[in-house]
C-alpha positions as a Markdown table, in Angstrom:
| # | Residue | x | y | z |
|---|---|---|---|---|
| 1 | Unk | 6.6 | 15.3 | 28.3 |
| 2 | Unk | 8.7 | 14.8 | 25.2 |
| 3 | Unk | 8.3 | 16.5 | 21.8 |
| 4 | Unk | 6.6 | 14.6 | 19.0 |
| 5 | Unk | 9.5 | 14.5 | 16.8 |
| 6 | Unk | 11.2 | 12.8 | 20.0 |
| 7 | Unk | 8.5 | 10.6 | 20.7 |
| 8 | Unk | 8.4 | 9.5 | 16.4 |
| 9 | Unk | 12.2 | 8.4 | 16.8 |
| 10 | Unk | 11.7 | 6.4 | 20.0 |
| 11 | Unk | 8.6 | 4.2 | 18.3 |
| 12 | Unk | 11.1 | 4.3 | 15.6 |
| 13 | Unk | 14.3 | 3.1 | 17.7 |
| 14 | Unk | 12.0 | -0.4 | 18.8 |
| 15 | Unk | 11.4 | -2.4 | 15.1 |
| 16 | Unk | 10.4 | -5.6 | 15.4 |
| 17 | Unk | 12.0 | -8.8 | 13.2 |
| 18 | Unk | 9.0 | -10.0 | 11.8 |
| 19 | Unk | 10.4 | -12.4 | 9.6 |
| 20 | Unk | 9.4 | -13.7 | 6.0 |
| 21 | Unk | 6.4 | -16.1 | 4.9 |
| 22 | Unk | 5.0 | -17.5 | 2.2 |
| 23 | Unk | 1.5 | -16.8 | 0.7 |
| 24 | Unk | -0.3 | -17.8 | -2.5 |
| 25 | Unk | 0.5 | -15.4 | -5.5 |
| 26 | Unk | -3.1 | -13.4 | -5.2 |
| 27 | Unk | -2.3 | -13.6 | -1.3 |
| 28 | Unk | 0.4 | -11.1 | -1.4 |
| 29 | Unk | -1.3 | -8.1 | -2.9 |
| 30 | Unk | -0.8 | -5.8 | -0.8 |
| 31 | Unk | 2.5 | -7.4 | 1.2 |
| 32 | Unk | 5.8 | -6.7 | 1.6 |
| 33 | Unk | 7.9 | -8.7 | -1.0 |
| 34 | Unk | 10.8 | -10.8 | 0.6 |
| 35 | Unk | 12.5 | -12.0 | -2.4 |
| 36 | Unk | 13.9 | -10.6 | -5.3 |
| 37 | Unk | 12.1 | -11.6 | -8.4 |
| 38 | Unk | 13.8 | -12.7 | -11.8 |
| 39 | Unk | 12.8 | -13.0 | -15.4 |
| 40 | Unk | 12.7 | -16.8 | -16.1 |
| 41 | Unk | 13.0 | -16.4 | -19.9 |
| 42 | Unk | 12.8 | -13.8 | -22.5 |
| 43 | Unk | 10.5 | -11.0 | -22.0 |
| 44 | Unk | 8.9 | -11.4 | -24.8 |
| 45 | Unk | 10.4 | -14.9 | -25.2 |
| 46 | Unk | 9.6 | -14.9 | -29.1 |
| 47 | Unk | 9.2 | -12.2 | -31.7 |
| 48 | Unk | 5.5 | -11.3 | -31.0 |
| 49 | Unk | 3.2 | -10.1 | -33.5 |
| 50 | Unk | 1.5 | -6.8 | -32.4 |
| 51 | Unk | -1.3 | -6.6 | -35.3 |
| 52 | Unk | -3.9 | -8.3 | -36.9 |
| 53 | Unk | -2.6 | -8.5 | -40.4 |
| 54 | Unk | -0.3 | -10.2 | -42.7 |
| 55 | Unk | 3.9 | -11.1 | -41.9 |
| 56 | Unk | 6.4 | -10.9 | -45.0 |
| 57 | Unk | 9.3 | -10.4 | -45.7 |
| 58 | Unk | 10.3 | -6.9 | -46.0 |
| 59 | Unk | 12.9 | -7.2 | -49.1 |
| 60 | Unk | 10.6 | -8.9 | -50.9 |
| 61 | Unk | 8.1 | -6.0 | -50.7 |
| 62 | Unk | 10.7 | -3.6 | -52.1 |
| 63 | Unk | 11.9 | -6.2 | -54.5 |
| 64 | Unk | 8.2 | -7.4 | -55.9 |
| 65 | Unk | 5.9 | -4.6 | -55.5 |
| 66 | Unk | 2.8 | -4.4 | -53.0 |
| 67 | Unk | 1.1 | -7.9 | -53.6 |
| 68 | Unk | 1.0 | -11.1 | -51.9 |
| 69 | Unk | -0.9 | -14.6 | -52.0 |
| 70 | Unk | -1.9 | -15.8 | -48.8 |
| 71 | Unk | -0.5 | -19.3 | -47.2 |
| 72 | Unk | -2.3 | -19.7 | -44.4 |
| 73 | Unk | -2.6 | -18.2 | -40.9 |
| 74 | Unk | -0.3 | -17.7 | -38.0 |
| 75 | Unk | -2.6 | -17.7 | -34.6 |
| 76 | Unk | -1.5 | -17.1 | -31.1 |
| 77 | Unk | -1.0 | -19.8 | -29.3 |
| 78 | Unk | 0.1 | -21.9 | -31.8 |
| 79 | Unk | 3.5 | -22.8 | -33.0 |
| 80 | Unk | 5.3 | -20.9 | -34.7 |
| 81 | Unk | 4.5 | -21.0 | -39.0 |
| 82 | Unk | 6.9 | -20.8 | -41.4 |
| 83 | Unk | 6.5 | -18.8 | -44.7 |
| 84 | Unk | 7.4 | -21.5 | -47.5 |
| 85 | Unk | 7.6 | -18.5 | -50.6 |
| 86 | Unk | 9.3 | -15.9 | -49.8 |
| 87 | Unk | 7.1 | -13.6 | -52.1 |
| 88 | Unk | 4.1 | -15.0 | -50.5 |
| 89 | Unk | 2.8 | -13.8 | -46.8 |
| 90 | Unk | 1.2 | -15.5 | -44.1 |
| 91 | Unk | -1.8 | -13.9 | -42.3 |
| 92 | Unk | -1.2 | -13.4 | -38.3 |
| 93 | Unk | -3.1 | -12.7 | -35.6 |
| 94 | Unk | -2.0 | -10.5 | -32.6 |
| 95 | Unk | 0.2 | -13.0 | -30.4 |
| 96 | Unk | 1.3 | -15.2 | -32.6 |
| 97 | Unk | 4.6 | -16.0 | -33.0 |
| 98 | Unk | 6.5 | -14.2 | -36.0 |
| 99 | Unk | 6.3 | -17.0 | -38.9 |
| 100 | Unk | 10.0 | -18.1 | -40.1 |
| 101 | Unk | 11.0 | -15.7 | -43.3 |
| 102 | Unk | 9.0 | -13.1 | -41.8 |
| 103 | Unk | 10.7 | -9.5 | -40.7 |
| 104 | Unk | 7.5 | -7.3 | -40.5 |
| 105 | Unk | 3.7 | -7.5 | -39.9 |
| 106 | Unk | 1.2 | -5.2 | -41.8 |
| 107 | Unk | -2.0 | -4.5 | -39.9 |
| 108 | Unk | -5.4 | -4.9 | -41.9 |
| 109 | Unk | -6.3 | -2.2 | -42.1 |
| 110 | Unk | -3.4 | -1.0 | -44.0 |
| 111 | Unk | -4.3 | -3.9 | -46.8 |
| 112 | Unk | -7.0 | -5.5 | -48.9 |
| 113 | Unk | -7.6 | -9.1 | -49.0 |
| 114 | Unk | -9.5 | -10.8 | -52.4 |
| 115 | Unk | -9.4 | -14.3 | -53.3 |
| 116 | Unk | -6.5 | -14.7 | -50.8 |
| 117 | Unk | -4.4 | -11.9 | -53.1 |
| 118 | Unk | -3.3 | -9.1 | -50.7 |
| 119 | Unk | -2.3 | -5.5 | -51.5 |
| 120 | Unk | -0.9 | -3.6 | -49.5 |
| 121 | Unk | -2.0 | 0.5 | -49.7 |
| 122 | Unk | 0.6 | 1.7 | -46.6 |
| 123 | Unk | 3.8 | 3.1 | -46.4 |
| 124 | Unk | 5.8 | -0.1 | -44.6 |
| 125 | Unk | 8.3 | 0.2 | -42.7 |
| 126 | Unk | 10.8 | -2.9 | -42.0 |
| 127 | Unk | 9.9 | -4.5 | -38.8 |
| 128 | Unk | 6.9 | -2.9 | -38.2 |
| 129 | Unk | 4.1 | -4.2 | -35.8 |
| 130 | Unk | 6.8 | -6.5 | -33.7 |
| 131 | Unk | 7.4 | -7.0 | -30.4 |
| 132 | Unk | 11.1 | -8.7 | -30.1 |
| 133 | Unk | 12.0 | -11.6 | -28.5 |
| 134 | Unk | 13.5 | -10.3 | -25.1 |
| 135 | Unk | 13.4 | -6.5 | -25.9 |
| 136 | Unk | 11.8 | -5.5 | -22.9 |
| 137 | Unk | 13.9 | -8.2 | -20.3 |
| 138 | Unk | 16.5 | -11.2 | -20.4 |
| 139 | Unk | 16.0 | -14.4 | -19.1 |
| 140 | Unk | 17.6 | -13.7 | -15.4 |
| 141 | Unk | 17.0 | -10.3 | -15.7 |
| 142 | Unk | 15.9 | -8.7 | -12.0 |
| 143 | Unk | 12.3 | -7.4 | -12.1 |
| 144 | Unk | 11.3 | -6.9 | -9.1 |
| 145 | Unk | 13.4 | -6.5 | -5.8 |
| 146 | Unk | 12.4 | -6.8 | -1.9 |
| 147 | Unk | 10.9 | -4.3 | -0.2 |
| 148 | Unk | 8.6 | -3.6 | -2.9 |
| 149 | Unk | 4.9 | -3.2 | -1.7 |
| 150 | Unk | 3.2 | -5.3 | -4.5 |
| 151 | Unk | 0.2 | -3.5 | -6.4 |
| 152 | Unk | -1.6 | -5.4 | -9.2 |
| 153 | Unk | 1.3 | -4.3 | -11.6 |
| 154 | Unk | 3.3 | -6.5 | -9.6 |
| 155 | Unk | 1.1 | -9.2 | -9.3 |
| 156 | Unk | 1.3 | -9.8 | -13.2 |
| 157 | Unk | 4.9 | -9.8 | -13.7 |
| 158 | Unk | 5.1 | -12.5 | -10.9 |
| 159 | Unk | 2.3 | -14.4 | -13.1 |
| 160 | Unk | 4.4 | -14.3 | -16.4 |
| 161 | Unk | 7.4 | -16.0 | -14.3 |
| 162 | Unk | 5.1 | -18.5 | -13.2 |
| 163 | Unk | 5.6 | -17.2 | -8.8 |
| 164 | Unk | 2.5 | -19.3 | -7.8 |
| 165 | Unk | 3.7 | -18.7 | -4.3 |
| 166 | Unk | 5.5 | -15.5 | -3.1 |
| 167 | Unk | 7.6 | -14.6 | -0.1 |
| 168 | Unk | 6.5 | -11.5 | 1.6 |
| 169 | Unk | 7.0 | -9.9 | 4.9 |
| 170 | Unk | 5.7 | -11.2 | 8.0 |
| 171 | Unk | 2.7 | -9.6 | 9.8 |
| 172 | Unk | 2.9 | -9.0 | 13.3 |
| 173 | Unk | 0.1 | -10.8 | 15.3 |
| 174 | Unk | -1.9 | -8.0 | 16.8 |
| 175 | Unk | -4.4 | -7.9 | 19.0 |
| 176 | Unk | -6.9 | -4.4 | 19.5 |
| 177 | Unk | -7.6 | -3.7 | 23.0 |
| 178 | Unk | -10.7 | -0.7 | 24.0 |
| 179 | Unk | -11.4 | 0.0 | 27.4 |
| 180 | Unk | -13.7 | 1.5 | 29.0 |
| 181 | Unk | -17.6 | 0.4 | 31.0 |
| 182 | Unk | -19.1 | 2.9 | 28.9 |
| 183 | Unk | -18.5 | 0.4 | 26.0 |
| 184 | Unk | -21.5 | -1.5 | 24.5 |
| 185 | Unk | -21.6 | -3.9 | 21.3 |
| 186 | Unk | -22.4 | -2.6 | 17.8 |
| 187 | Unk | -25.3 | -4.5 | 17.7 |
| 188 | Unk | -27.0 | -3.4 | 21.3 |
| 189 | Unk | -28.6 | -0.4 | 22.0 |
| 190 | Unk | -26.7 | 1.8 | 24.1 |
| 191 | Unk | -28.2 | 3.3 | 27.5 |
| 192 | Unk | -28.2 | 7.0 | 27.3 |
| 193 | Unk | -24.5 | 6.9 | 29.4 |
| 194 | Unk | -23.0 | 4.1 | 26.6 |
| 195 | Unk | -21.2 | 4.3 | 23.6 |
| 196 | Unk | -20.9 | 1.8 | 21.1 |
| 197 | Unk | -17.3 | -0.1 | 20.5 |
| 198 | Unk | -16.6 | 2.0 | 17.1 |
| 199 | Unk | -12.9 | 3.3 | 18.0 |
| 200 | Unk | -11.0 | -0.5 | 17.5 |
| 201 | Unk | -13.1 | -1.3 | 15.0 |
| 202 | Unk | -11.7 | 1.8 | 12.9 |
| 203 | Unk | -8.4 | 0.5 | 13.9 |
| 204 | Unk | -9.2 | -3.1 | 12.9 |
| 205 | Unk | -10.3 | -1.8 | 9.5 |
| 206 | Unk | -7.3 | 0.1 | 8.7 |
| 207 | Unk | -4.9 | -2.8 | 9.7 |
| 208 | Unk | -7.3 | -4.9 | 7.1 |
| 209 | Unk | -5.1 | -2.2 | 4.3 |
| 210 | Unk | -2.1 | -4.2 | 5.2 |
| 211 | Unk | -3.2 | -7.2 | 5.4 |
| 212 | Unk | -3.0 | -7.8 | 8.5 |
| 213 | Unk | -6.3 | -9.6 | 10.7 |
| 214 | Unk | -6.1 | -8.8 | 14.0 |
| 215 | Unk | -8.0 | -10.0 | 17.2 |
| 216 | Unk | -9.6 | -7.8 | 20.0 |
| 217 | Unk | -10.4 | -7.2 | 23.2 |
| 218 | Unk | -12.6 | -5.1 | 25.6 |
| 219 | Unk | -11.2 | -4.6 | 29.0 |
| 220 | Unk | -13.8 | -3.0 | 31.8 |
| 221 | Unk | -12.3 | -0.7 | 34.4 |
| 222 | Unk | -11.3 | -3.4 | 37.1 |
| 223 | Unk | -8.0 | -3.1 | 37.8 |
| 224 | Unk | -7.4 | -6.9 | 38.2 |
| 225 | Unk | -9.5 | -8.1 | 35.3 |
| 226 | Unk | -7.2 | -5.3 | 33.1 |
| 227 | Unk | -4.4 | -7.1 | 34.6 |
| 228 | Unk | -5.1 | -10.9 | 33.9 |
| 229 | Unk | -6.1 | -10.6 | 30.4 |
| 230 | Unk | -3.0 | -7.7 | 29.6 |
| 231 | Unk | -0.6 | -10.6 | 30.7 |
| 232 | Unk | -2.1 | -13.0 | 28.3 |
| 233 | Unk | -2.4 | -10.8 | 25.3 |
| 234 | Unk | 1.5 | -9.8 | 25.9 |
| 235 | Unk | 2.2 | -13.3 | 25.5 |
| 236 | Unk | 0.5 | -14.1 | 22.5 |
| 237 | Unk | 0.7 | -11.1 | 20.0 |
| 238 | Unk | 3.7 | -8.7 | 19.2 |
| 239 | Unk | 2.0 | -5.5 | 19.4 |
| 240 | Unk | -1.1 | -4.6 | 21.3 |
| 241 | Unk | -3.1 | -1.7 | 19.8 |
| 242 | Unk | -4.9 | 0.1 | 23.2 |
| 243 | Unk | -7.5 | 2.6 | 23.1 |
| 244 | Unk | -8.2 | 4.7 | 26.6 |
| 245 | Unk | -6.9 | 4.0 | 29.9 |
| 246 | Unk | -3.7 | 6.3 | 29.2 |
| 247 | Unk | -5.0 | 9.0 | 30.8 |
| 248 | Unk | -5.2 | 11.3 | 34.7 |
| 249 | Unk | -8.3 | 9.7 | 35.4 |
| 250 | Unk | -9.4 | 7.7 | 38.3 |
| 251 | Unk | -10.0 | 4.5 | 36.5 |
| 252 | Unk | -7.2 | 4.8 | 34.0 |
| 253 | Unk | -5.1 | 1.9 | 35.0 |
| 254 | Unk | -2.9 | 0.8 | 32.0 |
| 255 | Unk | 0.5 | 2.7 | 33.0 |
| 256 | Unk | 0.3 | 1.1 | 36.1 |
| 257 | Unk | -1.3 | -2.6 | 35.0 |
| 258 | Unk | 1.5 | -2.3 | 32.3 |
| 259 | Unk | 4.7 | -1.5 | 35.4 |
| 260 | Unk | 3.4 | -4.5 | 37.2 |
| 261 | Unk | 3.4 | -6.9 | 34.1 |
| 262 | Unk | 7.3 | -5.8 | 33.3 |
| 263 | Unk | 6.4 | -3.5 | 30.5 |
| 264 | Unk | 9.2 | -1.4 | 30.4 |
| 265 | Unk | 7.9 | 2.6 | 29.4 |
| 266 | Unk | 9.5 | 4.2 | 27.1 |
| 267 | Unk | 7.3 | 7.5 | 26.9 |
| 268 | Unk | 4.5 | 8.3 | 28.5 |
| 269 | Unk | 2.3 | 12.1 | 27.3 |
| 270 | Unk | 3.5 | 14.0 | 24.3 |
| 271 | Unk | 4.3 | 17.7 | 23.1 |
| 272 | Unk | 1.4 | 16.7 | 20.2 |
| 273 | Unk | -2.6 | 17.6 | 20.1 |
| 274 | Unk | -4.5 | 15.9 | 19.7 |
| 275 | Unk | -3.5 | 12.3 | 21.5 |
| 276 | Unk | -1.0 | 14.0 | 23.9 |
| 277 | Unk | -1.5 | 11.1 | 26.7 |
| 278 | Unk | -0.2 | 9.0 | 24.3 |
| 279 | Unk | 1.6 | 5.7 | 26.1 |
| 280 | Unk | 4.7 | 3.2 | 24.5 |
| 281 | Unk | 6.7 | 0.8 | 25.6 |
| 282 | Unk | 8.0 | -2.8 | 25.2 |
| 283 | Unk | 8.3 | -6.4 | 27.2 |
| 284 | Unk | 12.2 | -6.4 | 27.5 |
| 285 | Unk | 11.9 | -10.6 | 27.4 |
| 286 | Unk | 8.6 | -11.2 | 25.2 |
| 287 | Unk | 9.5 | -8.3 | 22.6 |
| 288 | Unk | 5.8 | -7.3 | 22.8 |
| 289 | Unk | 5.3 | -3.7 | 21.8 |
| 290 | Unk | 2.4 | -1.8 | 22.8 |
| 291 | Unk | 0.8 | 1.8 | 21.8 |
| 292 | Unk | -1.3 | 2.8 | 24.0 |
| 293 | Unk | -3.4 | 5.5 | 22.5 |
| 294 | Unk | -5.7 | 8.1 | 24.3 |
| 295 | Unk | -9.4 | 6.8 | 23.6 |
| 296 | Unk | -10.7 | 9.9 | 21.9 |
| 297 | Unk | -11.6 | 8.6 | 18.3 |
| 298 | Unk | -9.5 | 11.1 | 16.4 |
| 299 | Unk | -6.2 | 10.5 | 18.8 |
| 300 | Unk | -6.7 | 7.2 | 18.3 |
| 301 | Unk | -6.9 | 7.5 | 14.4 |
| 302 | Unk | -4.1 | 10.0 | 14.2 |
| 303 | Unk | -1.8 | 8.3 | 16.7 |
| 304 | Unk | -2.4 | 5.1 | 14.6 |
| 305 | Unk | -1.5 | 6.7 | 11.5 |
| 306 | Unk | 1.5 | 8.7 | 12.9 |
| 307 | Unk | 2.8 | 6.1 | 15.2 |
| 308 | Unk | 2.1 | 2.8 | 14.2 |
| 309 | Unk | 2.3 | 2.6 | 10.4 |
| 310 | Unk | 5.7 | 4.0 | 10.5 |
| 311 | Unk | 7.1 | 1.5 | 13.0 |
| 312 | Unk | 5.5 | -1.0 | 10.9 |
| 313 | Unk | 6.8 | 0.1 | 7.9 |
| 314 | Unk | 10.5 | 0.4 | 9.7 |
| 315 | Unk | 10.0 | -3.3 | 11.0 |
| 316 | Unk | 9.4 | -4.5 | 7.4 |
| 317 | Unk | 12.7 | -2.4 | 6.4 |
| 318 | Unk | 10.7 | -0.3 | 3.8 |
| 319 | Unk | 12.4 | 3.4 | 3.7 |
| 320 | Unk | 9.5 | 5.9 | 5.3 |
| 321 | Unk | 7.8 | 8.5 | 2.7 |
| 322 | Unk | 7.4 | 11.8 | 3.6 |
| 323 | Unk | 4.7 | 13.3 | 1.8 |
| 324 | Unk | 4.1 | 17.4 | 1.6 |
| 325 | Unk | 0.8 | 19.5 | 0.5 |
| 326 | Unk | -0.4 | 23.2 | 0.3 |
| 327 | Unk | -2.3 | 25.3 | 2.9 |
| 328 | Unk | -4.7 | 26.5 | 1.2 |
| 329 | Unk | -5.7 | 28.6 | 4.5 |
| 330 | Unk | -3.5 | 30.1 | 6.9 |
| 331 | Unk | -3.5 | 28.6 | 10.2 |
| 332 | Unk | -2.3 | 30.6 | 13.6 |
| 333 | Unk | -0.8 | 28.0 | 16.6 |
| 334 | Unk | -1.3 | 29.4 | 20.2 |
| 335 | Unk | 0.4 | 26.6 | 21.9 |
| 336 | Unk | 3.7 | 25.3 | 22.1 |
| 337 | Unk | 2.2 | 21.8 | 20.9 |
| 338 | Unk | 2.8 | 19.8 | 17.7 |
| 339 | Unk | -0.7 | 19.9 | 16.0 |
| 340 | Unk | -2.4 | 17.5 | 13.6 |
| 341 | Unk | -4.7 | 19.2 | 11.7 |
| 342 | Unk | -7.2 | 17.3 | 9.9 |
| 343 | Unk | -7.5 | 18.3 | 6.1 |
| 344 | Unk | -9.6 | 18.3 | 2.8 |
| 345 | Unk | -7.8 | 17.9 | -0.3 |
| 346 | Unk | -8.4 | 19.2 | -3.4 |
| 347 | Unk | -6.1 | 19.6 | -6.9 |
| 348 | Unk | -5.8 | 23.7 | -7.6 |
| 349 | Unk | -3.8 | 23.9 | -11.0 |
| 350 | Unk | -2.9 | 20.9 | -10.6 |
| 351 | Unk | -1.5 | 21.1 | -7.1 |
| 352 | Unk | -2.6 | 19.5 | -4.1 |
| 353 | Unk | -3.4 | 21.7 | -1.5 |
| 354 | Unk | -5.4 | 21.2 | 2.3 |
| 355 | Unk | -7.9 | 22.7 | 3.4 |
| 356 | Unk | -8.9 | 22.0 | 7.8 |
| 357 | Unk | -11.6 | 20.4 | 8.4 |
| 358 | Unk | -14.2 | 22.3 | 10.8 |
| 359 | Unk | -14.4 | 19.5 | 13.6 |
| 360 | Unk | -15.8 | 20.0 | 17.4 |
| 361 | Unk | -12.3 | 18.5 | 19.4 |
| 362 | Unk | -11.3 | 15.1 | 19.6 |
| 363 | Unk | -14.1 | 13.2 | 20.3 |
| 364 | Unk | -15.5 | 14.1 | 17.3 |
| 365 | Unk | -16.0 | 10.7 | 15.5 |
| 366 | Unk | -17.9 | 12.1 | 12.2 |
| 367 | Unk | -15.1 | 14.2 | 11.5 |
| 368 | Unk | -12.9 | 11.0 | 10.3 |
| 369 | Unk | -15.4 | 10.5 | 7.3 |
| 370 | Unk | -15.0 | 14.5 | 6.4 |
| 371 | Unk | -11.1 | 14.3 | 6.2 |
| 372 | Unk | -8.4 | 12.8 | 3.8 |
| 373 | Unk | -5.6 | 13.2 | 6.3 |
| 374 | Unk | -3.6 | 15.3 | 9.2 |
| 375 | Unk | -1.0 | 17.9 | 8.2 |
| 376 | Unk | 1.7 | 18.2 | 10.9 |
| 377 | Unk | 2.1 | 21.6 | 12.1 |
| 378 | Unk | 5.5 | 22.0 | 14.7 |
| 379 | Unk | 4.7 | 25.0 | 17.1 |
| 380 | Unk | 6.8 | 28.5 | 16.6 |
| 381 | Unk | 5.1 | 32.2 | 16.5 |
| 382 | Unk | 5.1 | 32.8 | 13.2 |
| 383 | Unk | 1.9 | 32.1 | 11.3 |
| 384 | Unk | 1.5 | 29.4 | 9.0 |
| 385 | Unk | 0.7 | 31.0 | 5.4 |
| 386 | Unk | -1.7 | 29.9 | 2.5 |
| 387 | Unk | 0.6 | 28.8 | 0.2 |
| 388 | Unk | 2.9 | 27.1 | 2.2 |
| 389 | Unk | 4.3 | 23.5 | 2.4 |
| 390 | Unk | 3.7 | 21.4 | 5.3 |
| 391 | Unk | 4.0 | 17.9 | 5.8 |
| 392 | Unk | 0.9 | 15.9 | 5.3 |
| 393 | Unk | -0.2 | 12.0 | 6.7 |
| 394 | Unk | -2.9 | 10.8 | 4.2 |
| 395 | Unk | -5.8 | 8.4 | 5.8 |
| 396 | Unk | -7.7 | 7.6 | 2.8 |
């Protein structure tokens, strides 16, 4: 067996090239951005007005004293107005272009309006209330780079420079594989020595929080039948998610299946609890990468989470974040095993610290809903204090 901080460098050593695509702009939330992103005008591109009120000119109000007489209106969306008399103002509305002779906007509030004759009751300030053409970007200007994941903020600044189609990241083609005769449909009703199909399915879920749609399979304990359908999925996907079948068992035949299909192993078992039997390797000539997880629910869900999601966030070339928290209990390991500790969360003064989650092993299914994520605890005699900082995985 190798450590888990071993076993974390060689899923780490094996990236896949995934390539780049392109998707519709509301299609990449979520992605990978491939392409650097650039300001294709001003940002603003015209002196914006930032107030309901009136534009003059600001020498004018020192010059003449606090009263206007109203031209007309300036509204966004329209061109931009132009102030004829100088001593005059022009009413604008929030958008609008800055009308021509016009250096700063007075909000109504700050005025009062009768028979188009304007006062003004505020303090003013030159400029006020204006948004400047290209104050927050130039045209050309880099906005966003690649690499970026892209949130909704992103998704608006690709909407102002008019990216109606984006290139992201490819997505590796995936394909979920449970094993196992105990294994019934989520639908059927389960004899009292079945289980329903509920591990891939929390796998298929979390792969839907990258985008990424994958297709399954279940596999029944028949060595031949494991066999026949392994060698198609490895030529038709890049990674194969596998749940059970990694195992000392009698009927657990994927090391072997995998051997005989040219799967070259890279690890087999791990220094970690839980999903020690934890399998990995690759097809030397199809590039197919598979994880092959132990089929207890929360190895599964851990593996997936410690495993996978790095290596897919390597293969998109996006730097790995380490994230810490607080033990808010202290926790004792009496074996020379790597543990992930599922956790509560809560904010204490405004820190973030975990709290484990009572759970009966790792077959314990419920306990996914109780937890926000694993803390990663490396074996050694010393106790682990409350108080102290330890790395943390979050899963929801």
């Amino acid at each position: 067996m190798i450590t888990f901080k071993e076993a974390f460098q060689k899923v780490l050593d094996h990236p896949l090239d995934l390539g780049v695509e392109a998707v519709s702009l509301m299609g990449s939330l979520n992605r990978v951005l491939a392409e650097d992103i650039y300001a294709d005008r001003d940002f603003p591109p015209f002196d914006r007005a930032t107030k309901d009120g009136i534009a003059i000119q600001f020498s004018d109000f020192v010059n003449n004293g606090q009263s206007f007489v109203v031209e007309g209106v300036a509204a966004a969306g329209e061109v931009q107005q132009v102030l004829k008399d100088k001593s005059n103002c022009l009413e604008v509305m929030t958008g609008a272009v800055v009308p021509t002779n016009c250096d700063t906007v007075v909000m109504y509030e700050h005025i009062t309006i009768v028979d188009s004759k304007v006062t003004i009751n505020e303090k003013v300030k030159k400029g006020q209330n204006i948004h400047y053409q290209g104050s927050d970007e130039k045209a050309g200007a880099l906005l966003l780079s690649k690499g970026k994941k892209i949130t909704p903020a992103e998704i608006g600044i690709m909407a102002t420079v008019g990216k109606a189609t984006v290139k992201v990241m490819g997505n590796p083609k995936i394909c979920t594989i449970a094993t196992g005769n105990e294994l019934v449909e989520v639908k059927d009703i389960p004899k009292p020595y079945q289980i329903r199909k509920s591990n891939m399915l929390t796998i298929e879920a979390a792969l839907l929080n990258s985008k990424i749609e994958a297709s399954s399979l279940h596999l029944l304990d028949e060595k031949e039948i494991i066999k026949k359908e392994l060698k198609k999925a490895l030529t038709e996907n890049d990674v194969l998610l596998l749940s059970g079948g990694v195992s000392k068992g009698k009927f657990d035949f994927i090391p072997e299946v995998m051997e005989s299909l040219g799967v070259q192993k890279v690890f087999h078992r791990v220094l970690q609890r839980p999903g020690k039997p934890f399998w990995f390797g690759i097809h030397p000539k199809l590039k197919t990468v598979i994880f092959s997880f132990p089929g207890n629910p929360v190895s599964t869900f851990a593996n997936y989470h410690l495993y996978f999601l790095p290596w897919l966030q390597t293969s998109w070339g996006l730097p790995l974040e380490n994230s810490y928290i607080k033990l808010s209990a202290a926790i004792k390991l009496t074996q020379p095993l790597t543990r992930f500790i599922q956790v509560n969360t809560e904010s204490k003064d405004g820190i973030f610290c975990a709290t484990p989650v009572v759970e009966n092993g790792s077959g314990d299914l419920t306990s996914l809903a109780k937890a926000d994520g694993f803390i990663n605890l490396e074996p050694r005699d010393e106790i682990y204090v409350v108080g102290e900082v330890v790395p943390f995985v979050k899963t929801r």
